[in-house]
C-alpha angles and dihedrals in degrees: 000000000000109000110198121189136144133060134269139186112208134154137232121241120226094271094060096248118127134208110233102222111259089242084063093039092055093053081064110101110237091236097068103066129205109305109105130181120239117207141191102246124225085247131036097295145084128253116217105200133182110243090249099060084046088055091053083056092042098049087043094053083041089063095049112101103245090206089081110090099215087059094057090053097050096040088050087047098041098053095042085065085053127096129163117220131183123234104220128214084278099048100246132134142199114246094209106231094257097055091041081062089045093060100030092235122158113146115339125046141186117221116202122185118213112176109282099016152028127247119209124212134196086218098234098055083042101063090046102057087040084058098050085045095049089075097053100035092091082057094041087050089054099046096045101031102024081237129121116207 
């Protein structure tokens, strides 16, 4: 399983592909190769996911009765938020045009890793989101860690 942590500042070429930092790229087993998912984030920014955390999504939303119209909602909203994208020899990957709106980005970007995936920020909206977390994160701390500070 892929552990992402740590914070990194990187910029977007021309084309709108980005370069994952080599300290991210070598949390990335060697078995699953180089096809990534791209997802729409909660919040205005983009998920970069190994293709095994996206299976464990994928096999939950496959149980699920699709007779239930409330299933089919989610799941059609749910895989339109989804995109694959392929990591090249350089470790860089195209950001499609519609997920590039989603998270704001033009030229710079922010990359958060969060366990088992990477969040990534357009930095302004970064910072002030950071900012507003900042303040909750001591209570956050205590109720998920059982640590205060």
């Amino acid at each position: 399983m892929a552990s992402f942590t740590g914070e990194f500042e990187c910029k977007l070429d021309a084309k709108g592909r980005l370069v994952l930092p080599s300290k991210m790229k070598a949390s990335l087993p060697e078995s699953l190769g180089q096809e990534m998912m791209l997802r729409k984030g909660l919040e205005p920014c983009l998920e970069l996911i190994p293709m095994i955390e996206v299976r464990k999504d994928h096999n939950k939303l496959a149980s699920l009765d699709d007779t239930d119209d409330d299933v089919r909602r989610f799941k059609r909203s749910f895989f339109r938020r989804e995109s694959p994208v392929e990591l090249d020899t350089a470790g860089r990957f195209l950001i499609p045009k519609n997920m590039l709106r989603h998270g704001q980005l033009e030229k710079d970007a922010v990359l958060i890793g969060i366990g088992t995936k990477i969040e990534i920020w357009n930095p302004d909206l970064h910072e002030e989101y950071a900012a507003k977390e900042e303040q909750v994160y001591k209570d956050l701390n205590k109720k998920f860690l059982g640590k205060s500070g």
